[in-house]
N, C-alpha and C positions, 0 to 999 in steps of 0.2 A: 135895647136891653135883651129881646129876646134873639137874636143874632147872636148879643155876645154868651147868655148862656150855651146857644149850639156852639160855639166855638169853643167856648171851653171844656165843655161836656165831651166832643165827642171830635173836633176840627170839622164842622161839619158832614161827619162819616155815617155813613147808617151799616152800610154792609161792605164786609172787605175779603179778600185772599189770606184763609189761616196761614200765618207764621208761625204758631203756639197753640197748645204745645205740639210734640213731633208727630201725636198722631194724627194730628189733625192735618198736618201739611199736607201740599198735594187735595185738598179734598175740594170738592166746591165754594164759591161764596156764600157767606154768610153772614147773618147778621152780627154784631159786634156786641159780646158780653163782655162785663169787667166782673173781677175776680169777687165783687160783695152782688152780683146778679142788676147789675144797674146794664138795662138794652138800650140800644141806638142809638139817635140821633141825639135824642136828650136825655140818655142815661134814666131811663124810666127803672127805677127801684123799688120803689113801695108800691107790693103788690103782687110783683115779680119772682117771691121765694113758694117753695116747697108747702103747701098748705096754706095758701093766702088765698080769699075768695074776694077779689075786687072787684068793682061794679065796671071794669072793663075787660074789653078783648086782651086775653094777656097772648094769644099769638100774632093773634093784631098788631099788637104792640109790637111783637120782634118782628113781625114782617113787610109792615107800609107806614114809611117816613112820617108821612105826614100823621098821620095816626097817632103816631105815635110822642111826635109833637104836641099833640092835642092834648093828651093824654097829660104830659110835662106840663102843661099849661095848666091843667085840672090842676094838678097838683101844687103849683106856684101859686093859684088861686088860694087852696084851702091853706100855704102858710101866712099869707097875703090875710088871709081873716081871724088867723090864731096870733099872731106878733101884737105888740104894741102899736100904737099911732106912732108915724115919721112923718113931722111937719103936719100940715092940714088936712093929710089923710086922701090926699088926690089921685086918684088911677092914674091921669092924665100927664103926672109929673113925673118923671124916671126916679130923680133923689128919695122920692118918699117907699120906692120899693125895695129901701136897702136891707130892712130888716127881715122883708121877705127874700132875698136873695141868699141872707145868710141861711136863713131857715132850711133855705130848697137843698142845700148840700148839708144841712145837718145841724142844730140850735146845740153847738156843743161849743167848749172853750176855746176848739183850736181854731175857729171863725173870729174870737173876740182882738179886735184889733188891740185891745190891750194887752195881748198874749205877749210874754218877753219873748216869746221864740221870734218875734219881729223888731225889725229894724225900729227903733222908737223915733227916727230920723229919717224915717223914710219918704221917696217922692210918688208919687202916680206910679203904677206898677204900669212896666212897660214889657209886652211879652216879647221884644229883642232882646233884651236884657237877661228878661227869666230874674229868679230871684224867688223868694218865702214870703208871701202874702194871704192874706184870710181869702176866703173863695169868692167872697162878693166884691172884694177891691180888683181880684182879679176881671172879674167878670165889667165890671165898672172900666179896669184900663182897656179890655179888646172895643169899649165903645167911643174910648176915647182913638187906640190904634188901630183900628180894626186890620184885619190880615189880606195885602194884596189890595188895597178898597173895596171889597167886598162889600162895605157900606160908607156912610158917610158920617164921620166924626164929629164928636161932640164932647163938653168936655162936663161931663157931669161933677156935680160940686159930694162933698162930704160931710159927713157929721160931725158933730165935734167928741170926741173920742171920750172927753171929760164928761158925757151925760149919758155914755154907755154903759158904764159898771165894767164890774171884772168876774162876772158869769157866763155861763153859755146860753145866755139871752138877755137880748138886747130892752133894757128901759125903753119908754116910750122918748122921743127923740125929737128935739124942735128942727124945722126946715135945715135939711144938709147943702152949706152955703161952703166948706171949709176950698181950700187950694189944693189941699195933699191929705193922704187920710192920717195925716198928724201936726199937721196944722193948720190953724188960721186965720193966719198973717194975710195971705190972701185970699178972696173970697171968690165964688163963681153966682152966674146968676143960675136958675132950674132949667130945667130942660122938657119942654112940653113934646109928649109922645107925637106923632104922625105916621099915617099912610102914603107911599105916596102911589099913584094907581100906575100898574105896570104900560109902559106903550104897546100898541097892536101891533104886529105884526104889519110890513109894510106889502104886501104881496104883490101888488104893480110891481114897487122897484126890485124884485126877484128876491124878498127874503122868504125863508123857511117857517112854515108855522109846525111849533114842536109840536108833536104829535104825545109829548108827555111820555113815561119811564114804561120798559116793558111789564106785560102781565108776569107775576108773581111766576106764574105756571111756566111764563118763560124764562126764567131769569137765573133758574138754573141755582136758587138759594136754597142752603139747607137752615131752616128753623131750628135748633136743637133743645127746643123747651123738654122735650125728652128724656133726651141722650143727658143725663144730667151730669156726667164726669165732666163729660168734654165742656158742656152749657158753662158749668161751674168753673173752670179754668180760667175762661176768658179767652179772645181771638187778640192777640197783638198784631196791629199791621200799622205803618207808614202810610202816610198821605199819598208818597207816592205808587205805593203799593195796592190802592185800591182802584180798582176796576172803573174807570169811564163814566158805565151806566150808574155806576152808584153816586158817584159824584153831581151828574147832571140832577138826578131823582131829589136827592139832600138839595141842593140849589133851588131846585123849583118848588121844594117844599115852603120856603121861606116870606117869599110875600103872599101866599097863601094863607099862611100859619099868622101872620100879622092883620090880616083882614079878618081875620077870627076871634082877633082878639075882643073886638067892640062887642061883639052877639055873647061871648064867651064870658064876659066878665058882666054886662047887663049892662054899660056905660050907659046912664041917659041922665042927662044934668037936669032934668026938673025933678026927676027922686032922689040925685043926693043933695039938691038943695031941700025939700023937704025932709029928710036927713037931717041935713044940718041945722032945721030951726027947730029940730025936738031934740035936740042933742047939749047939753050946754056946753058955756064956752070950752078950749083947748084948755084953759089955765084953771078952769073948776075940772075937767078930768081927771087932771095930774095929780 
């Protein structure tokens, strides 16, 4: 899940070669703003405006990937505790984060899959294709496609679209079992999160151990938290268009950012089972 938000958020990008606008061309790398102040790798926004006093590093944030991934994750946490229950409320199962996924791009209508601006016939969003989809189906299809195997596919299930309303927030929601996120005819089973722990470096048989992404100091990026014309514009660039070291840095940020998750979110199954017996049942919540 957290793969496919960098992928969607940003193609795994943290900092690129200005395209946009023309003054900016020609200048050094930098980190990647869009045009509503959403920074880097995972689009860190809230927080990020003019007179926002958040309990994070906001240059931090535009300037070390991982960071600033953390930061996205903070964030995906606090919608994660504001939504409704999806299914039995489990961190552990990717389906029951759907609600928070919408949330993390925005608890508005054009996320609700009953929005008519969508296909009401539609299959698994598949980003060869491309196509009009709410942000969390999308985010859902790069886990099923992911880009190049970048990782490894899964075919997370959906919800059933008839217990979502027609608001821009999602009811509370029984386990997302559906085939397509508009039907289901067929069903999937859930999909339990993992780690898997990266291999060492083999150094007998002559491999390279990465010495990890250059210092900040060298790396020749301009931060424009500042400069707030240009900050505000936004950097357009292509995948291909971005520099090497930024690519490697975004890559290695990644099973990093996933080993964080467990500390980050407090995972420990003997507090949400005591949780769960002062809780009553799923079906007295509702």
């Amino acid at each position: 899940m957290l793969y496919g938000i960098a992928q969607q958020e940003s193609d795994w990008t943290h900092f690129c070669v200005p395209e946009s606008p023309t003054s900016a061309v020609g200048k050094p790398e930098r980190t990647i703003v869009s045009f509503d102040c959403g920074y880097g790798i995972a689009q860190v926004t809230s927080g990020m405006h003019d007179g926002d006093t958040p309990d994070f590093d906001q240059a931090r944030v535009a300037a070390d990937p991982l960071y600033n991934m953390i930061v996205g994750l903070q964030i995906l946490r606090s919608k994660w505790e504001a939504v409704q229950c999806v299914g039995d409320r489990e961190p552990e199962v990717v389906e029951d984060w759907y609600s928070a996924l919408w949330a993390y791009n925005g608890l508005s209508y054009k996320n609700n899959p009953n929005n008519p601006t969508y296909s009401a016939g539609r299959g698994v969003y598949q980003p060869a294709n491309g196509g009009s989809y709410p942000y969390q189906e999308k985010v859902l299809g790069w886990m099923e496609f992911p880009k190049s195997g970048r990782w490894g596919s899964i075919q997370p299930g959906y919800p059933n679209r008839g217990e979502i309303g027609t608001t821009g927030t999602p009811k509370a929601l029984t386990e997302p079992k559906c085939g397509t996120p508009t039907s289901c005819t067929k069903t999937r089973t859930r999909n339990l999160s993992a780690c898997t722990k990266p291999a060492s470096p083999d150094v007998d048989a002559g491999s390279t151990v990465d010495a990890g992404p250059p210092a900040i100091v060298d790396a020749g990026i301009a931060v424009q938290l500042e400069a707030k014309g240009e900050a505000d514009e936004g950097c357009s660039c292509r995948a291909a268009a971005a520099p090497a070291r930024a690519g490697a840095a975004t890559t290695r940020t990644g099973l990093a950012f996933l080993f964080f998750v467990l500390a980050a979110f407090g995972i420990r199954r003997g507090a949400r089972s005591a949780r769960r017996a002062r809780s009553a049942p799923r079906s007295a919540r509702r």
